[in-house]
C-alpha positions as YAML, in Angstrom:
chain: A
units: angstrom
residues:
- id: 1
  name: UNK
  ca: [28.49, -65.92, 22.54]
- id: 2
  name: UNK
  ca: [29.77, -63.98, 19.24]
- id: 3
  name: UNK
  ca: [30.36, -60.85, 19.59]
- id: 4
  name: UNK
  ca: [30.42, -57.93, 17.26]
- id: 5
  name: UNK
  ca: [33.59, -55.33, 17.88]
- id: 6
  name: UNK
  ca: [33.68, -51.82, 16.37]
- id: 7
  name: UNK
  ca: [37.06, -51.01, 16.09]
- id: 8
  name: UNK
  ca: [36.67, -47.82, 14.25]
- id: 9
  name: UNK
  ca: [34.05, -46.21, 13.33]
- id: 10
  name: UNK
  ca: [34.90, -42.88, 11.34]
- id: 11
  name: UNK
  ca: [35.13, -42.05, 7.43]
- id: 12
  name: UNK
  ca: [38.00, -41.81, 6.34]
- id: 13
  name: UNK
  ca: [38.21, -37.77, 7.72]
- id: 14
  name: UNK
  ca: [36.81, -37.93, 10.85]
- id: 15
  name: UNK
  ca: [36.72, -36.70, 14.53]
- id: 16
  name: UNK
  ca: [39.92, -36.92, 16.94]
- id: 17
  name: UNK
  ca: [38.11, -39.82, 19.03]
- id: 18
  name: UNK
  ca: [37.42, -42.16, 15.80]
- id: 19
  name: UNK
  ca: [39.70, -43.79, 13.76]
- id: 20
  name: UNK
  ca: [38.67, -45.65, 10.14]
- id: 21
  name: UNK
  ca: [35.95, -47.65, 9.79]
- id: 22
  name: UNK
  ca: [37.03, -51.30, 10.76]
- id: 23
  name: UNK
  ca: [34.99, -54.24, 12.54]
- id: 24
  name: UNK
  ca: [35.92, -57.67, 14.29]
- id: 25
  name: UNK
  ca: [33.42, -60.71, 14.89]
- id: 26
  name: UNK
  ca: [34.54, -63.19, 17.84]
- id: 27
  name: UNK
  ca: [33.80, -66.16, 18.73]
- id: 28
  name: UNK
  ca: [35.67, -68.65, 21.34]
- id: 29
  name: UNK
  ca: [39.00, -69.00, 19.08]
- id: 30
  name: UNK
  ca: [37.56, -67.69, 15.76]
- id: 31
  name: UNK
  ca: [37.92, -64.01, 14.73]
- id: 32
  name: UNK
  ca: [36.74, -62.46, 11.33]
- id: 33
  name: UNK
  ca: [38.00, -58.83, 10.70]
- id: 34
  name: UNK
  ca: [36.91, -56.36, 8.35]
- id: 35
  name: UNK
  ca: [38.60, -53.94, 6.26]
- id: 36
  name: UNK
  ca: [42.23, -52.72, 7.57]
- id: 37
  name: UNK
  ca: [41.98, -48.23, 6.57]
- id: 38
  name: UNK
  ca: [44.22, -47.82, 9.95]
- id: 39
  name: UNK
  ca: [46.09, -50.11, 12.48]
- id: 40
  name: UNK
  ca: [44.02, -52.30, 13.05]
- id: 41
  name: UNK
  ca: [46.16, -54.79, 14.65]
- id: 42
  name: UNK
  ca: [46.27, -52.14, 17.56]
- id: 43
  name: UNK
  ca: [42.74, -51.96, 17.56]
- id: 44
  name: UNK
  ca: [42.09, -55.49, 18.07]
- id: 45
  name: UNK
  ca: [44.53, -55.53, 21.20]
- id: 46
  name: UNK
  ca: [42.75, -52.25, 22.55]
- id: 47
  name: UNK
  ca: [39.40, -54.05, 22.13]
- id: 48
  name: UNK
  ca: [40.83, -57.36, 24.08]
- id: 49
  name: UNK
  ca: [41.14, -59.53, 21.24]
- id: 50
  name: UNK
  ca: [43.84, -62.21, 21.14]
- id: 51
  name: UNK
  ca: [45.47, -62.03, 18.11]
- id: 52
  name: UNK
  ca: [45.97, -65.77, 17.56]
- id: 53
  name: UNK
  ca: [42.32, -66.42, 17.13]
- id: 54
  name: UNK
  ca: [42.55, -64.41, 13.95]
- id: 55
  name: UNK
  ca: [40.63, -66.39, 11.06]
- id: 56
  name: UNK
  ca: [40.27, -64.21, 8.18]
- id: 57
  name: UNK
  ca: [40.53, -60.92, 6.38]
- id: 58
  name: UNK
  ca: [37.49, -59.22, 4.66]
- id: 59
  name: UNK
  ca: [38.17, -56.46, 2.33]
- id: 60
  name: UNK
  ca: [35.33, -54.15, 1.39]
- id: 61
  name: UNK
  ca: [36.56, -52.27, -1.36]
- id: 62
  name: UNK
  ca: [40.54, -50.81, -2.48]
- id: 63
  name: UNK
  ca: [40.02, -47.01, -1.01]
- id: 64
  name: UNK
  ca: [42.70, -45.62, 1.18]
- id: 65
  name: UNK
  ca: [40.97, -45.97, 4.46]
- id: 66
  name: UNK
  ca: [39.73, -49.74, 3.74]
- id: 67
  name: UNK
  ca: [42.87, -51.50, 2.55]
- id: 68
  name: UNK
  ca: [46.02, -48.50, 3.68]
- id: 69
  name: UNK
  ca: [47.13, -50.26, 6.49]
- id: 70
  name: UNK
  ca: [47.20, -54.01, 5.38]
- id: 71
  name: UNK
  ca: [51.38, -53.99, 5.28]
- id: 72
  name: UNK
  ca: [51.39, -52.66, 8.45]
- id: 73
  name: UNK
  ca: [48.59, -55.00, 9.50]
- id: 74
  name: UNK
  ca: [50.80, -57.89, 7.76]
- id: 75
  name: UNK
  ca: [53.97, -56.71, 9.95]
- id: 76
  name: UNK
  ca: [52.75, -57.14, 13.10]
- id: 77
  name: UNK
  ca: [51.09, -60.27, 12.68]
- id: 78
  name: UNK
  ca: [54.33, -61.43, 12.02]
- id: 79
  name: UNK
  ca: [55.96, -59.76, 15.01]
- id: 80
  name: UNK
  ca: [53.28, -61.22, 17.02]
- id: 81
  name: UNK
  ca: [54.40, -64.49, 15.84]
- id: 82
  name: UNK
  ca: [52.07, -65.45, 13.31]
- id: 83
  name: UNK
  ca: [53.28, -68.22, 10.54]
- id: 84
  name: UNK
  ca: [50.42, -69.80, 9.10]
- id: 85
  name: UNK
  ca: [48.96, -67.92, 5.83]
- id: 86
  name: UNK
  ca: [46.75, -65.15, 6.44]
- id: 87
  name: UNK
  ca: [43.65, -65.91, 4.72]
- id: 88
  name: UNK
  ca: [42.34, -62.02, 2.65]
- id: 89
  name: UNK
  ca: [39.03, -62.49, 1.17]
- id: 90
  name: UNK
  ca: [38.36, -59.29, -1.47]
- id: 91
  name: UNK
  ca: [36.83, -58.77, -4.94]
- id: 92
  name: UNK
  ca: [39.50, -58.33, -7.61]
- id: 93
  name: UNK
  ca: [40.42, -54.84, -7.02]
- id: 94
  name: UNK
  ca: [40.23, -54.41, -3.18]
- id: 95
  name: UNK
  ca: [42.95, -57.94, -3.26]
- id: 96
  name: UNK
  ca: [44.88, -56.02, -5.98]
- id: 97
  name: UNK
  ca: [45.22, -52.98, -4.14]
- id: 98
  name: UNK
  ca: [46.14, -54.74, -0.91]
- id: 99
  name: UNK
  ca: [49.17, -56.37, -3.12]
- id: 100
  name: UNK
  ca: [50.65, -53.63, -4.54]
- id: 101
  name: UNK
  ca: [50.33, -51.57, -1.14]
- id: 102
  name: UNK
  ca: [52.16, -54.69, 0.66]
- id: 103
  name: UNK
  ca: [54.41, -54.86, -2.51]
- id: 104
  name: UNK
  ca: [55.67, -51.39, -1.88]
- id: 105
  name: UNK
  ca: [57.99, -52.73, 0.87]
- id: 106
  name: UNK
  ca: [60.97, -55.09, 0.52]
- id: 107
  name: UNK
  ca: [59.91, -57.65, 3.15]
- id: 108
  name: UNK
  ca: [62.34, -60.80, 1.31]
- id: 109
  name: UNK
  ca: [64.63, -60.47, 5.09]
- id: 110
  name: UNK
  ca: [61.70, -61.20, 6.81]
- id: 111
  name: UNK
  ca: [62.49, -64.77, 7.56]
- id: 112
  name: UNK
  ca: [59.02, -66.52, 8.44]
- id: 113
  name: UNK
  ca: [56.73, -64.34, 7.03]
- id: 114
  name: UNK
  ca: [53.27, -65.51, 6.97]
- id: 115
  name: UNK
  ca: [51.86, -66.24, 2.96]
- id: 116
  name: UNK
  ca: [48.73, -64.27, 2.08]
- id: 117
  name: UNK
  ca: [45.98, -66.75, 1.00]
- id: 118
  name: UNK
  ca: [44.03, -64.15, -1.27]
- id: 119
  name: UNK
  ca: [40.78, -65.91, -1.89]
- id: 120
  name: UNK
  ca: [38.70, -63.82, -4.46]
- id: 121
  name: UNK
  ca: [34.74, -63.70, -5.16]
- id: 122
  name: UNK
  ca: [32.51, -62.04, -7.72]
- id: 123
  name: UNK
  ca: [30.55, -58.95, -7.16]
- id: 124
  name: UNK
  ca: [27.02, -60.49, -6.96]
- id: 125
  name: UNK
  ca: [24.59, -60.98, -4.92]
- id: 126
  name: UNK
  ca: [24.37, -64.12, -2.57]
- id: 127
  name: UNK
  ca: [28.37, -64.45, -3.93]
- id: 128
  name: UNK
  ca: [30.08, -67.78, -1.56]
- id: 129
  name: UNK
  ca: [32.81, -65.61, 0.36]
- id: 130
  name: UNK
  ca: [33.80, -67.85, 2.69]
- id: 131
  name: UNK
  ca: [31.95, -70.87, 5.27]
- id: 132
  name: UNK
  ca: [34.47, -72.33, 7.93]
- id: 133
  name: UNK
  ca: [32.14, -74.23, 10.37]
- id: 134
  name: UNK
  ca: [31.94, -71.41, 12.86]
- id: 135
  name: UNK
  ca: [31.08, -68.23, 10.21]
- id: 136
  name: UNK
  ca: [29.15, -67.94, 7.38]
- id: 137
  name: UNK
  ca: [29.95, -65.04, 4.81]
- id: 138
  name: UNK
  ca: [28.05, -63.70, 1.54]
- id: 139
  name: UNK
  ca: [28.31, -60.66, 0.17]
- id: 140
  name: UNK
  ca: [26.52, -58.29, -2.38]
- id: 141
  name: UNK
  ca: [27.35, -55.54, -4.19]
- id: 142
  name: UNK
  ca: [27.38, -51.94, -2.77]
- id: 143
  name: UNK
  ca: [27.24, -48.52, -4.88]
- id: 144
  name: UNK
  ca: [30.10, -46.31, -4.14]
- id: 145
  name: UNK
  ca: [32.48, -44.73, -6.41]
- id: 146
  name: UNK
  ca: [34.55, -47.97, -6.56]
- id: 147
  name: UNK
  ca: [33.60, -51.59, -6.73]
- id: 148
  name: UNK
  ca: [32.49, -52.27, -3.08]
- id: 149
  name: UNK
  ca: [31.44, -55.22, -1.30]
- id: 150
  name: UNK
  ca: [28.58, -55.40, 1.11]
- id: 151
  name: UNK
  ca: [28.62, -58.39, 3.72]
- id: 152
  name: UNK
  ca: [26.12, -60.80, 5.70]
- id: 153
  name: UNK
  ca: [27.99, -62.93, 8.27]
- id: 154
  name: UNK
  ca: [25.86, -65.76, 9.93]
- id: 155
  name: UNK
  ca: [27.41, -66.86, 13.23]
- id: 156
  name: UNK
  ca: [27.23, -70.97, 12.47]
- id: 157
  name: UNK
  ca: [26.21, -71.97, 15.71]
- id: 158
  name: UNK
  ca: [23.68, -69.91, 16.70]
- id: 159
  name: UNK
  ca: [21.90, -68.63, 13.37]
- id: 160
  name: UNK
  ca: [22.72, -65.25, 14.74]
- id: 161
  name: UNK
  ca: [23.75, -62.64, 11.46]
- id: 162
  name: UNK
  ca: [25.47, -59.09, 11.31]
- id: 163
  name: UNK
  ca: [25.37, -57.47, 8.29]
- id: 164
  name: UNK
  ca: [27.65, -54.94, 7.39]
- id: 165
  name: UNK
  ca: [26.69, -52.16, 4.30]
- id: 166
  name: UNK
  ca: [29.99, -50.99, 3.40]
- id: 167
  name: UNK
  ca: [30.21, -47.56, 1.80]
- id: 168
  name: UNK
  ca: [27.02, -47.41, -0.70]
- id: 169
  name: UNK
  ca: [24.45, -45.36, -1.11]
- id: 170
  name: UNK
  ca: [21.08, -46.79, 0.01]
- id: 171
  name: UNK
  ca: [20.60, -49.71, -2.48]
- id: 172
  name: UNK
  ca: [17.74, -52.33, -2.55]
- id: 173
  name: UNK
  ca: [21.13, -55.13, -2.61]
- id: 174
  name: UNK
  ca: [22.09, -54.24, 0.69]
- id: 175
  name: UNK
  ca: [18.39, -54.43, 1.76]
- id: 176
  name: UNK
  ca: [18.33, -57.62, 0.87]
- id: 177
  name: UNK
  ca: [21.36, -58.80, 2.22]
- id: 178
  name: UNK
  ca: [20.47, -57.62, 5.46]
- id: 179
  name: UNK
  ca: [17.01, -59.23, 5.97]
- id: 180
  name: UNK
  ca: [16.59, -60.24, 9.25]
- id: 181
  name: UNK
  ca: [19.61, -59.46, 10.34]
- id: 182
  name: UNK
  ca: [20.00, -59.12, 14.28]
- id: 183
  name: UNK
  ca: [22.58, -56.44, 13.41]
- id: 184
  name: UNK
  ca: [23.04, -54.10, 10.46]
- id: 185
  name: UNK
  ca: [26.15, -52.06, 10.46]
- id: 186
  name: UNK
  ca: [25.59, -49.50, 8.29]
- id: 187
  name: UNK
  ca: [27.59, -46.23, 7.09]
- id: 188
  name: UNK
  ca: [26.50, -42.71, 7.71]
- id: 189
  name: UNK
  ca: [28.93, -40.59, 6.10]
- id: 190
  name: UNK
  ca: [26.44, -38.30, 4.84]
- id: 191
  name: UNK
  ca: [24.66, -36.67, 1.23]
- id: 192
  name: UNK
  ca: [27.38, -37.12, -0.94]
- id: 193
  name: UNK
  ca: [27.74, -39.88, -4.25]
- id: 194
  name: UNK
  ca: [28.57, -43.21, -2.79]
- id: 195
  name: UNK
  ca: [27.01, -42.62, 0.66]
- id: 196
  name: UNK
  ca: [24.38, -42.43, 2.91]
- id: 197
  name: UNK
  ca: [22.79, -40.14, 5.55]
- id: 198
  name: UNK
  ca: [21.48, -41.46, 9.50]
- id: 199
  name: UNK
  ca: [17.99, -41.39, 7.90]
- id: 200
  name: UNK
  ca: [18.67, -43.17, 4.59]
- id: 201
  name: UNK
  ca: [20.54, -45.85, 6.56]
- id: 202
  name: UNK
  ca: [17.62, -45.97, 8.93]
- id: 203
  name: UNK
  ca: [15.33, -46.66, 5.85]
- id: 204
  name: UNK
  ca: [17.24, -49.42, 4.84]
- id: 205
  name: UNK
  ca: [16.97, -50.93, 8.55]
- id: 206
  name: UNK
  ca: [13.47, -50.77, 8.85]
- id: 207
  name: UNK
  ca: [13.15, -52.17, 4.78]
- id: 208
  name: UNK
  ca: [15.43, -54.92, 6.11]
- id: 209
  name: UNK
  ca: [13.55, -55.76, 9.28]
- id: 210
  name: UNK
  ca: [16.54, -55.91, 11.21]
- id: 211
  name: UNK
  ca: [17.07, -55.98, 15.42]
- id: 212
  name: UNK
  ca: [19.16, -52.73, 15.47]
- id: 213
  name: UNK
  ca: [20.83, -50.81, 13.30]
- id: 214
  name: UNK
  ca: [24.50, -49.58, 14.06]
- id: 215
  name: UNK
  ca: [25.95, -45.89, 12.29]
- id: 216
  name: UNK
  ca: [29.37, -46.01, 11.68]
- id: 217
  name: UNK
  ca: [32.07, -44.22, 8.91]
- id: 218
  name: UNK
  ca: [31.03, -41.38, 10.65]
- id: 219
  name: UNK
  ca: [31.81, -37.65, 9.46]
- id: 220
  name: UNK
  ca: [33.15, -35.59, 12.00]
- id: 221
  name: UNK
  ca: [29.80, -33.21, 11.95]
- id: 222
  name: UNK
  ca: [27.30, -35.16, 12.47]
- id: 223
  name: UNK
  ca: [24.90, -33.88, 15.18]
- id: 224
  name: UNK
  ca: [22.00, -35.04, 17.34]
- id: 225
  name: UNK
  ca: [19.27, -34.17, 14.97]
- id: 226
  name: UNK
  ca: [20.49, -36.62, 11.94]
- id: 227
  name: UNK
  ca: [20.66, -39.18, 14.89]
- id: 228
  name: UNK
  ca: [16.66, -38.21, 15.82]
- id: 229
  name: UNK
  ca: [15.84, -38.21, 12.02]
- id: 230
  name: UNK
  ca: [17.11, -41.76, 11.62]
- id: 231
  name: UNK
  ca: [15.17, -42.91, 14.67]
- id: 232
  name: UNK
  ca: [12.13, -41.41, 13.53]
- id: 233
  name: UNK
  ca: [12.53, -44.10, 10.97]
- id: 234
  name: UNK
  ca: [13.72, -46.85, 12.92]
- id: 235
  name: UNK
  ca: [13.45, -46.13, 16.77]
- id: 236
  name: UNK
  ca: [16.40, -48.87, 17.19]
- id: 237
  name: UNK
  ca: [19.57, -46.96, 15.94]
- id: 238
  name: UNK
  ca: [22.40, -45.84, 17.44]
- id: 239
  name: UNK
  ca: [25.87, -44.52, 17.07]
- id: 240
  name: UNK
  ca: [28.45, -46.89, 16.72]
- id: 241
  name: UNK
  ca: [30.70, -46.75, 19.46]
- id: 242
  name: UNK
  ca: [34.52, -46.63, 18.74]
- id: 243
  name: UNK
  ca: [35.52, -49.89, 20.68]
- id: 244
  name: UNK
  ca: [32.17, -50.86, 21.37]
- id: 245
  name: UNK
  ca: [31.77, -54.33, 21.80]
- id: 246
  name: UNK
  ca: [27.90, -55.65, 20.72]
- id: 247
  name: UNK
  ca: [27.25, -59.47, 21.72]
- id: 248
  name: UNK
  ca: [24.63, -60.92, 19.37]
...
């Protein structure tokens, strides 16, 4: 059964039990991961998550807490004994960033260091990011303060979808990338230009007709009444749980 893994679920200042917004899908053999703000290597071993079933890299957008840790994410897949390229799907400035962060250190001594296969796509809607037989991925655009990707994964299998908003204000995009999902993961962070509230999320859920909706990039004072005002538009909504683990 795929499985949907929080592995953070905080913006990028958040409370002392959260780290950076970051999420796994599994399937027997077959993990996607998406974004790499924090170590997220050490969040898919705390989350039970063998490393060699690692597929591919999704990279929302080129802020700190998306793309920071991607040389320390590349270091310890090599320490863990990885050799084959590391396929990074990104739009053109999330990849960019995640080169010249991985750039910054001298790694030439590193004899069998994995290649990165950076495989770009367009900022569009319904843009081809990447079908392997088990996952499908599209993406849309997002509206943020920087170029930012917005992503629908269909589990091949079982027709089963999580969609995942990114950090964007409410947008009709993401609405429609998310129709029908059985999951939408959707940020929270609050007010502010380039985000969203509980409630706004909430009305993108219930626009969306999605199963359940799932708050994450979560400020660190958030309270129980913004979680009551987004149920009060979509009764199905919940906190995302740091290491939660969601089969669906």
């Amino acid at each position: 059964m795929p499985t949907l893994h929080l592995l953070g679920t905080g913006a990028a200042f958040s409370s002392p039990d959260r780290t950076t917004t970051m999420l796994a899908l599994t399937d027997a053999g077959s993990t996607l991961v998406i974004d790499c703000g924090g170590d997220v290597v050490q969040r898919m071993l705390a989350a039970g998550i063998d490393l060699r079933s690692f597929t591919a890299l999704l990279l929302t957008h080129e802020h700190i807490d998306h793309v920071g840790g991607f040389p320390l994410f590349m270091e310890k897949m090599w320490l863990a004994g990885r050799r084959r390229p590391l396929p990074v799907h990104g739009i053109p400035r999330a990849l960019d960033q995640a080169r010249r962060c991985f750039a910054t250190f001298d790694t030439s001594g590193w004899d069998g260091m994995p290649e990165v296969d950076w495989q770009e796509f367009p900022l569009e809607e319904d843009a081809a990011v990447r079908d392997d037989g088990t996952w499908r991925v599209t993406a849309a655009p997002a509206r943020h303060a920087k170029p930012c990707a917005a992503f629908r994964i269909e589990h091949r299998s079982t027709g089963r979808v999580v969609a995942f908003s990114a950090d964007t204000e409410p947008v009709p995009e993401v609405a429609r990338l998310a129709r029908g999902a059985d999951v939408l993961v959707h940020e929270a962070t609050g007010g502010v230009g380039g985000h969203s509230t509980a409630a706004e999320a909430a009305g993108i859920a219930a626009e969306a007709g999605v199963g359940r909706l799932l708050l994450v990039h979560l400020p660190p004072n958030l309270s129980d009444a913004d979680l009551a005002a987004a149920r009060a538009r979509f009764p199905q909504t919940a906190w995302g749980e740091e290491l939660g683990a969601y089969p669906f």
